[in-house]
N, C-alpha and C positions, 0 to 999 in steps of 0.2 A: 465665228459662230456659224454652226451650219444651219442650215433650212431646211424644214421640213416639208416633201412637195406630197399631198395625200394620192398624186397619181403615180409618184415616182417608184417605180417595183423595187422592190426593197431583199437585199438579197437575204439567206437564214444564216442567222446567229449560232455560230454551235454552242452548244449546253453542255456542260461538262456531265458523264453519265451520273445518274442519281445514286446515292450511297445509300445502302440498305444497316442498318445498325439492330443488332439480335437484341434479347432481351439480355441474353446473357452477359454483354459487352456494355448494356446499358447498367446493370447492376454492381460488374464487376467498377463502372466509374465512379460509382453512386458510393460502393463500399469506399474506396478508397478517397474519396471527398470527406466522408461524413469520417474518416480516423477509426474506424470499429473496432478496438481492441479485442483480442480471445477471449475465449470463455475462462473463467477460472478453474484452474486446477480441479480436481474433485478430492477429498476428504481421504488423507491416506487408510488405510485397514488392513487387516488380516494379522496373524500371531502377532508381529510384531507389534503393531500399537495397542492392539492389547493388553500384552503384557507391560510396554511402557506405563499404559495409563492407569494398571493396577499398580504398579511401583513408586508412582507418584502420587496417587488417593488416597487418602488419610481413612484409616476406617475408625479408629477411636479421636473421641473428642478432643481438641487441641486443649496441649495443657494451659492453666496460668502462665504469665511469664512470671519470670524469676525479680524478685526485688533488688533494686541497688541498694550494697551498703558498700560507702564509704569506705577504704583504706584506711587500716588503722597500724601504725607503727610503734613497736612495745621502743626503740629507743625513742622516740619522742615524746609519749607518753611519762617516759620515765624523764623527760629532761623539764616535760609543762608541769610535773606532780613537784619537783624539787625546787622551780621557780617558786611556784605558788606557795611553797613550804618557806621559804626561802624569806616570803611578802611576810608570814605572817608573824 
């Protein structure tokens, strides 16, 4: 352990020189800490999505849809009419 003598001259310590850091090197850290994903894209336009979005937009009212019926088979018909015929 050394001793400290308050008369002892004491020789100077070098300091390593002091680093100056911009703002811009402060921000560009800051960015890349915080993950900052781009902007988003912006909104495609011009002829072409226009005319896309007129080729896809319905200008008359959507119709009803369509009703299910059933499948109906004339030979099977014909074989349940001759059973039943058949019963009575």
């Amino acid at each position: 352990m050394q001793q400290h003598h308050p008369n002892a001259a004491t020789a100077p310590v070098a300091t390593p020189p002091s680093t100056l850091i911009t703002e811009h090197e402060v921000r560009l850290a800051t960015t890349a800490a915080a993950g900052v994903t781009a902007p988003p894209a912006p909104a495609p336009t011009g002829d072409r999505t226009t005319w896309w979005q007129r080729l896809w937009t319905r200008t008359d009212p959507p119709r009803p849809r369509r009703r299910h019926y059933p499948a109906r088979y004339r030979f099977l018909e014909d074989a349940a009419m001759a059973r039943e015929m058949h019963r009575l």
